[in-house]
C-alpha positions as CSV (number, residue, x, y, z in Angstrom):
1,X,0.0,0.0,0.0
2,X,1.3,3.4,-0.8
3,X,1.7,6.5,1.6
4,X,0.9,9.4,1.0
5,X,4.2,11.1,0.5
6,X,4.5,8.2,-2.7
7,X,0.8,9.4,-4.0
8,X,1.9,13.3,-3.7
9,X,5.1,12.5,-5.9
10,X,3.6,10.7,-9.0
11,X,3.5,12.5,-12.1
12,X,1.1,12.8,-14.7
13,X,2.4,12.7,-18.3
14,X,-0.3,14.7,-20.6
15,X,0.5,14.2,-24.0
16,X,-0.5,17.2,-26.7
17,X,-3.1,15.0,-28.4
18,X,-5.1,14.0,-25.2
19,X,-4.9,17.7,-23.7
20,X,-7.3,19.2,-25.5
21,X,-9.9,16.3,-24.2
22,X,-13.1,15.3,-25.7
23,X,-16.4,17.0,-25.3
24,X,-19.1,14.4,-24.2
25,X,-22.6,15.3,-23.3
26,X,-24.3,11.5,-23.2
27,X,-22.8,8.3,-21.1
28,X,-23.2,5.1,-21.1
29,X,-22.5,3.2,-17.5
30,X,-22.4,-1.1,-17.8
31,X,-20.4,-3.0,-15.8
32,X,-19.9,-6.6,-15.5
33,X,-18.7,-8.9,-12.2
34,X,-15.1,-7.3,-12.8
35,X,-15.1,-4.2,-14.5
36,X,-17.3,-1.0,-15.1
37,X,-17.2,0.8,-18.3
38,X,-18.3,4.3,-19.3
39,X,-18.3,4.9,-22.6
40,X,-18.5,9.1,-23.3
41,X,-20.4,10.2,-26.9
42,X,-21.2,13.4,-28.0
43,X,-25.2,13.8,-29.0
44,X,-25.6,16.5,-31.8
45,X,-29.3,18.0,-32.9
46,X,-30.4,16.8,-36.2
47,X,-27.8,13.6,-36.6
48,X,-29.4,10.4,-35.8
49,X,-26.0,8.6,-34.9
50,X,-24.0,9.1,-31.4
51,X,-20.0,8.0,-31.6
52,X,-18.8,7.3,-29.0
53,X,-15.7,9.3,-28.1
54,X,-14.0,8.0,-25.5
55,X,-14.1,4.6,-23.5
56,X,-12.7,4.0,-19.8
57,X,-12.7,0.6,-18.1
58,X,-12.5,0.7,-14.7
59,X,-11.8,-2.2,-11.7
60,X,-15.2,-1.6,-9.4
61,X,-12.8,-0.1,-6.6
62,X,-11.9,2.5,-8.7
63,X,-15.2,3.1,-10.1
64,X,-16.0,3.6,-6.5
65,X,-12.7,6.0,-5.9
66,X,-14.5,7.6,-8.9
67,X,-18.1,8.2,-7.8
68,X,-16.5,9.8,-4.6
69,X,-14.0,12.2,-6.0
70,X,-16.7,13.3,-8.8
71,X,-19.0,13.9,-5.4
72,X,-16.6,15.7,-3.5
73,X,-15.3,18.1,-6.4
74,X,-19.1,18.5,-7.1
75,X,-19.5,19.4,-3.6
76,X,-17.0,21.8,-3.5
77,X,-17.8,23.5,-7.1
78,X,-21.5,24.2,-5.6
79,X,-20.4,25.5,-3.0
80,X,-18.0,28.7,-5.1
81,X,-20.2,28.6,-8.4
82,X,-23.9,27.6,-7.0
83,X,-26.3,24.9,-7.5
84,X,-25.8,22.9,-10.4
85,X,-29.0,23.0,-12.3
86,X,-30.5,19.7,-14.3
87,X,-33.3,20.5,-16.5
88,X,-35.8,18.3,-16.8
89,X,-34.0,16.1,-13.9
90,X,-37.4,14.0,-12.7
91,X,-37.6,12.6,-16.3
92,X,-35.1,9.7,-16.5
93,X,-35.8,9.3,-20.3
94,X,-34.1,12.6,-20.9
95,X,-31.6,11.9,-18.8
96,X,-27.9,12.6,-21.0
97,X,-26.6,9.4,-18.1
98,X,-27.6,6.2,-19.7
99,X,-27.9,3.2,-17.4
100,X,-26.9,-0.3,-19.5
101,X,-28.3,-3.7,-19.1
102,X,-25.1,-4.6,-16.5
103,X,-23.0,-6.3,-19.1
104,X,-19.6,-5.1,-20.4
């Protein structure tokens, strides 16, 4: 197990095509016994087709370690910016967060 002092030392190689990132605004969550795996696609008006853009397979541990740093940095955005606002947010079918069948 590492210590902290190991975690505050690792560095992060960002290479010039991955910088930029990719814009996603639709996600697909499906997981299996061993893995979770999000696949990000961007949704346009008038184009019938979604690609998806970017695909991360995660352990379930880290999927967890996920959920809770994406709470916390939510948390803490709310708190300087405001209330993040969902339109719409009751209605599941319009949901841009799609839920698969549980199979990778």
């Amino acid at each position: 197990m590492e210590n902290n002092k190991e975690k505050n030392n690792l560095e992060l190689e960002l290479p010039q095509n991955v910088a930029q990132g990719e814009y996603a605004n639709f996600a697909i969550i499906t997981h299996s016994s061993s893995d979770f795996v999000l696949d990000f696609a961007r949704v346009l008006p008038g184009v019938p087709k979604a690609q998806v853009k970017s695909r991360v397979v995660l352990a379930p541990e880290h999927a967890k370690r996920l959920l809770n740093a994406l709470r916390d940095n939510i948390m803490r955005y709310e708190q300087t910016f405001g209330p993040i606002r969902i339109p719409n947010q009751n209605q599941t079918n319009d949901s841009p967060i799609g839920f698969g069948n549980g199979e990778a």
